[in-house]
Backbone as a printed PyTorch tensor [residue, N CA C, xyz], in Angstrom:
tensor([[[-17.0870, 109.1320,  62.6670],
         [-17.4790, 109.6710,  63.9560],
         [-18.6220, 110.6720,  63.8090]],

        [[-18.4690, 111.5830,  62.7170],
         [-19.3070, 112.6520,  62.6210],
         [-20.8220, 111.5400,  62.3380]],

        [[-20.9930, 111.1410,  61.5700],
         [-22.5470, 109.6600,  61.1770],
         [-22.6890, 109.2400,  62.3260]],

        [[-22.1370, 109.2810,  63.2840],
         [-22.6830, 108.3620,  64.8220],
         [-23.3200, 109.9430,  65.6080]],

        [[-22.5470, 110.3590,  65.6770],
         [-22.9780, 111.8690,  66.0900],
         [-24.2070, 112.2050,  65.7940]],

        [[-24.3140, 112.4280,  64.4460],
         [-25.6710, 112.6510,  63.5070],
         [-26.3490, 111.8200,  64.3230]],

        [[-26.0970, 110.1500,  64.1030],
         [-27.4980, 109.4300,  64.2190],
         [-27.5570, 109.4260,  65.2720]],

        [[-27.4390, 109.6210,  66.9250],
         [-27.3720, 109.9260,  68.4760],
         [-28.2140, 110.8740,  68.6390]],

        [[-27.9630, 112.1800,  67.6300],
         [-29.0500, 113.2700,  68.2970],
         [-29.8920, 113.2160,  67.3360]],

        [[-30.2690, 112.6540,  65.7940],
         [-31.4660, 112.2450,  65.1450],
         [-32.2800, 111.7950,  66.5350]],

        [[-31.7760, 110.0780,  66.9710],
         [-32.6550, 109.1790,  68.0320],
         [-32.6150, 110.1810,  69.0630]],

        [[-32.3870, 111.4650,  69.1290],
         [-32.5630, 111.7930,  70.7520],
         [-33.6530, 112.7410,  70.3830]],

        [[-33.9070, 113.0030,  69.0850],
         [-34.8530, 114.3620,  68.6230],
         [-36.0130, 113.0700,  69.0840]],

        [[-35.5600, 111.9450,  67.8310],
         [-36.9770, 111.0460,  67.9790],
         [-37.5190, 111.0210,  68.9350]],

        [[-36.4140, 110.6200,  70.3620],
         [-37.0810, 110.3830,  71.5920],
         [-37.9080, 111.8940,  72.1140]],

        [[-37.2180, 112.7380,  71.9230],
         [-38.4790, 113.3900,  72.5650],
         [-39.6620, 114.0190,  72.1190]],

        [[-39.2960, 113.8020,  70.6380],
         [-41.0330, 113.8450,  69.7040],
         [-42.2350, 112.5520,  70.3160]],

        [[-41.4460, 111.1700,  70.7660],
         [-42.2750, 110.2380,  70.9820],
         [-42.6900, 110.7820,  72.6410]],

        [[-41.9550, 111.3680,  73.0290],
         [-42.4550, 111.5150,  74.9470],
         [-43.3860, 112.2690,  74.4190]],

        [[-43.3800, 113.5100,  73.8870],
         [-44.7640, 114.5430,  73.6780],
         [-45.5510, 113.8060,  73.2440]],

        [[-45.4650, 112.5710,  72.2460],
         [-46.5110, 111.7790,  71.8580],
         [-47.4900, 111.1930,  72.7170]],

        [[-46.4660, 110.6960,  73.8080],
         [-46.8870, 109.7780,  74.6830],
         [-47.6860, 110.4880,  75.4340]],

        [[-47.8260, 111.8450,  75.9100],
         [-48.0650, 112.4620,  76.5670],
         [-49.8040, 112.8140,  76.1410]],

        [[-49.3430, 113.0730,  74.9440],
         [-50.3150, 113.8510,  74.2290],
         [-51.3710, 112.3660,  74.2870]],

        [[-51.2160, 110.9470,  73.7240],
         [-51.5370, 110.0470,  73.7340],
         [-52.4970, 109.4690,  75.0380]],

        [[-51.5890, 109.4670,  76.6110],
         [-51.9690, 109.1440,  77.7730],
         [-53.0480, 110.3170,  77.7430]],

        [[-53.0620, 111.5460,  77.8790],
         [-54.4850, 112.4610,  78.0500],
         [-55.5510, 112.4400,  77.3610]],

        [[-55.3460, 111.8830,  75.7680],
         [-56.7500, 111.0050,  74.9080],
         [-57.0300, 109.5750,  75.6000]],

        [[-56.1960, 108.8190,  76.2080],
         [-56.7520, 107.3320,  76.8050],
         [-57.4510, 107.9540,  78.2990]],

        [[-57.0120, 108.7330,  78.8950],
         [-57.8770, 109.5300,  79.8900],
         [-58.7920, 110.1830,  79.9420]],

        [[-59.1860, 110.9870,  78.8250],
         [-60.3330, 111.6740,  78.1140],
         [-61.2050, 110.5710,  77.7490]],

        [[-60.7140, 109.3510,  77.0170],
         [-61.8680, 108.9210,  76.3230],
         [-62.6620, 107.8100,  77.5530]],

        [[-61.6930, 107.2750,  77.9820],
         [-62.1620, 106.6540,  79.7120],
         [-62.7990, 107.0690,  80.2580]],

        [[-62.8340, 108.6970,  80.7300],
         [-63.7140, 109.4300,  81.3250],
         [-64.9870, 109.4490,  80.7830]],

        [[-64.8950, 109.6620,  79.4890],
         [-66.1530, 110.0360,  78.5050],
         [-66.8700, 108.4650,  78.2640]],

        [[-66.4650, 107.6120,  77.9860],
         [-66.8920, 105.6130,  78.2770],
         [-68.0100, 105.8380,  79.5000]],

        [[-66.7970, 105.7830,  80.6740],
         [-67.6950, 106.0620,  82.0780],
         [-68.5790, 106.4340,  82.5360]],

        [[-68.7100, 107.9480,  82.0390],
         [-69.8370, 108.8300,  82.6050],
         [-71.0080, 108.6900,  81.7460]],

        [[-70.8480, 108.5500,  80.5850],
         [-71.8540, 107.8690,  79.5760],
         [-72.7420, 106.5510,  79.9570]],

        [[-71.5880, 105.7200,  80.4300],
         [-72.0330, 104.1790,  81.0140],
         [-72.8850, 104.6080,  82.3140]],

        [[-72.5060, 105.5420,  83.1150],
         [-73.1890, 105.2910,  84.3610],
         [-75.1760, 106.4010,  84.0900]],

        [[-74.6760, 107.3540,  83.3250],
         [-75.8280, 108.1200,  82.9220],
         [-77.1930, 107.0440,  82.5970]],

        [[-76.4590, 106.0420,  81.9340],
         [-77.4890, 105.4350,  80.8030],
         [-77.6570, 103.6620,  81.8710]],

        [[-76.7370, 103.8130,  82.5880],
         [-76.8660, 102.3870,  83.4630],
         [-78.3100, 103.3680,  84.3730]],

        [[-78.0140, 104.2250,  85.0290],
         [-79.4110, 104.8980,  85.5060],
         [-80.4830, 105.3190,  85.3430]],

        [[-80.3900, 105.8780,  83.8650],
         [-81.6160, 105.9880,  82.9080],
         [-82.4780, 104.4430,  83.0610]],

        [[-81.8870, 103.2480,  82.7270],
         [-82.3430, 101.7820,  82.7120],
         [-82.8790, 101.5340,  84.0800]],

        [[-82.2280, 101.7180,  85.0160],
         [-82.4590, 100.8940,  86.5580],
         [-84.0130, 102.3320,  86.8560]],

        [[-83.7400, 103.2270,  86.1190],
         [-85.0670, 103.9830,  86.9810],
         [-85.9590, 103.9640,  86.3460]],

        [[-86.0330, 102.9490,  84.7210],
         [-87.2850, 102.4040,  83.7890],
         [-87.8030, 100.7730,  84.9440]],

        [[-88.3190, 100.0640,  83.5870],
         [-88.8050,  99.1590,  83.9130],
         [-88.1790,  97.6710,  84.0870]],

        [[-87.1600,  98.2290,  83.8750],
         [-85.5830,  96.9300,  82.8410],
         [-85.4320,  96.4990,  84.9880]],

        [[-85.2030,  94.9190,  84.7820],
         [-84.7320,  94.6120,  85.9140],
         [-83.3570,  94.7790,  86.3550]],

        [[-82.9670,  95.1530,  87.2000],
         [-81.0490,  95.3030,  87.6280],
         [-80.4710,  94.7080,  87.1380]],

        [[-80.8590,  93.2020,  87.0040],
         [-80.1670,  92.3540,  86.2820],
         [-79.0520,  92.5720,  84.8680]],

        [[-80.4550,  92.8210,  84.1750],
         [-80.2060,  93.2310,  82.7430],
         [-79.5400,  94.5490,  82.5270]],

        [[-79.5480,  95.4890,  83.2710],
         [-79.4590,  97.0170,  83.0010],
         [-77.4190,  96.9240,  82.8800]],

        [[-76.9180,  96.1130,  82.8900],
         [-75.9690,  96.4220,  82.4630],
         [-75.4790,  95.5230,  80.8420]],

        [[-75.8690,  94.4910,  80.9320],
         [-75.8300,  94.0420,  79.2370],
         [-76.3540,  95.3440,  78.3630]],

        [[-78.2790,  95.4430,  78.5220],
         [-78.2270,  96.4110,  77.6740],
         [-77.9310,  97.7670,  77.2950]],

        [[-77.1930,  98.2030,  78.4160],
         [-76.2870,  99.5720,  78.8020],
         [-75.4250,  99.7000,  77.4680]],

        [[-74.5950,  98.0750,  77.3960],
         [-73.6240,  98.7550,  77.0460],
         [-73.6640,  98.0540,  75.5070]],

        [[-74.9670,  97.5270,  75.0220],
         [-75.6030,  97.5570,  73.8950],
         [-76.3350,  98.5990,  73.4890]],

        [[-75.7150,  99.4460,  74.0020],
         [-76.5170, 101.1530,  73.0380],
         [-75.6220, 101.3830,  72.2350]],

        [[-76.0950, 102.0840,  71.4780],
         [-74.9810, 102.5650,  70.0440],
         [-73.7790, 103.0590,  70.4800]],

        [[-74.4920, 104.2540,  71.4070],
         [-73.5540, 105.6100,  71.7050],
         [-72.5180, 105.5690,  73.1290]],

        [[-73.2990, 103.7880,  73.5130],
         [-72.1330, 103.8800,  74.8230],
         [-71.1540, 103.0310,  73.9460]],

        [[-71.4710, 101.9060,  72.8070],
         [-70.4440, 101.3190,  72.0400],
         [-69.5180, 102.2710,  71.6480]],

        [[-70.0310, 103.2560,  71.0740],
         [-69.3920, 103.9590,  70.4010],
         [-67.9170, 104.7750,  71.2710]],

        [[-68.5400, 105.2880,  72.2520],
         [-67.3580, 105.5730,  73.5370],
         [-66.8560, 103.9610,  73.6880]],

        [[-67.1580, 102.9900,  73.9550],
         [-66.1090, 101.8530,  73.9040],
         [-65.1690, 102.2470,  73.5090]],

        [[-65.7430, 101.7850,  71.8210],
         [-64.3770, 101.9890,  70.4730],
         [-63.5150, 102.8060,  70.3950]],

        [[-64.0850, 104.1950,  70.9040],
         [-62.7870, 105.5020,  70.9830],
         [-62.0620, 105.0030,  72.2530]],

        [[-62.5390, 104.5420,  73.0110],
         [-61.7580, 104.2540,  74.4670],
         [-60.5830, 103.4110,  74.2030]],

        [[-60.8640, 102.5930,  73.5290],
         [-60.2860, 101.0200,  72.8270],
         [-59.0060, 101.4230,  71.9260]],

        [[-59.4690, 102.5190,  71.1530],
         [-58.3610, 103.2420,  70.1490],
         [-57.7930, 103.6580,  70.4550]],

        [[-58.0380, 104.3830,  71.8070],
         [-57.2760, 105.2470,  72.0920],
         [-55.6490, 104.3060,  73.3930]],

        [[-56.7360, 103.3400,  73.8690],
         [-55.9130, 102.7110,  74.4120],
         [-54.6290, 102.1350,  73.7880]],

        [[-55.4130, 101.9000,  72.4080],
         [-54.2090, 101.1510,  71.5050],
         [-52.8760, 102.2270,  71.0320]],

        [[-53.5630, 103.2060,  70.6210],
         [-52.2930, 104.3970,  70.3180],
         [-51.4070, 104.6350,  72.0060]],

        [[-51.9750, 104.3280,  72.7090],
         [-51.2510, 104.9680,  74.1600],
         [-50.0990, 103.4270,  73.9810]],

        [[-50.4450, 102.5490,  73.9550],
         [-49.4200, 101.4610,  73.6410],
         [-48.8120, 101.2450,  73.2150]],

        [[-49.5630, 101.7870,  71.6110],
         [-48.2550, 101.3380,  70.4450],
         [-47.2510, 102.9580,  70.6680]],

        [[-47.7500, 103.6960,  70.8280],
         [-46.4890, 105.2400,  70.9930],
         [-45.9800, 104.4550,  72.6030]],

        [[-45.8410, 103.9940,  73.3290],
         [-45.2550, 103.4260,  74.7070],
         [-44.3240, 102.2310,  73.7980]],

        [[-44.7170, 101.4920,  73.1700],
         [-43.4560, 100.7320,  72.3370],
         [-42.6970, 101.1880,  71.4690]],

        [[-42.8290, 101.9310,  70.9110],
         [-42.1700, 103.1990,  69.9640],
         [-41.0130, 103.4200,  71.0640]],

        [[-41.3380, 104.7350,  71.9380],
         [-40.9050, 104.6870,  72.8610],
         [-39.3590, 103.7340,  73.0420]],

        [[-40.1890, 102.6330,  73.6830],
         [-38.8920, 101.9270,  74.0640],
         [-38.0680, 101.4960,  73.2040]],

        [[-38.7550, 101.3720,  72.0720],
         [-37.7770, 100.5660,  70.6000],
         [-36.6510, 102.2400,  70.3060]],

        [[-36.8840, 103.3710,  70.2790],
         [-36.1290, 104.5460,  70.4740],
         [-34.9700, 104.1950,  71.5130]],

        [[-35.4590, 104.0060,  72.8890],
         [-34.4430, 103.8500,  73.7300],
         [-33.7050, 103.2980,  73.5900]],

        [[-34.2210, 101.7650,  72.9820],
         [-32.7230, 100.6860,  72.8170],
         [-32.0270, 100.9560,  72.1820]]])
C-alpha cells in the first residue's frame, strides 16, 4: 500500500512539473508566432514598397534568411508545446 502511495504522489508531482511546462512551453509557441509574424509582415512591406511585383512579394518574403529563421524557432517551438501536451496526457492516464 505504502509503493502505490509513493507512486500516486511521485505522478502527481510529475503532473504538475509538466502543467508549468506546458505553460512555460504555450508562452514560447506565442512569443515565437508573434516574432514569425511581425517579421513576415515588416519585410512583406519592405518588398511591395520596392520594385518586386505583389505577386512575388510573398514567396520571396519568406525566402529571407531571417524570416526562415523565425519559421524554425516558431516550428520548434510548436513542437515542444506538443510533445510537453502529450507528456501531459501520458501522466494523466
Amino acid at each position: 500500500m505504502q509503493i502505490l502511495i509513493t507512486e500516486i504522489e511521485r505522478l502527481r508531482k510529475d503532473l504538475n512539473n509538466t502543467v508549468e511546462k506546458l505553460q512555460k512551453a504555450g508562452y514560447e509557441k506565442a512569443n515565437t508566432e508573434y516574432t514569425y509574424r511581425i517579421a513576415l509582415v515588416k519585410e512583406l512591406l519592405k518588398l511591395r514598397d520596392g520594385v518586386l511585383p505583389a505577386t512575388l512579394t510573398n514567396d520571396v518574403a519568406r525566402e529571407n534568411e531571417e524570416i526562415a529563421k523565425f519559421k524554425f524557432n516558431r516550428d520548434v517551438a510548436e513542437t515542444m508545446y506538443q510533445s510537453t501536451l502529450e507528456k501531459l496526457r501520458a501522466v494523466k492516464i
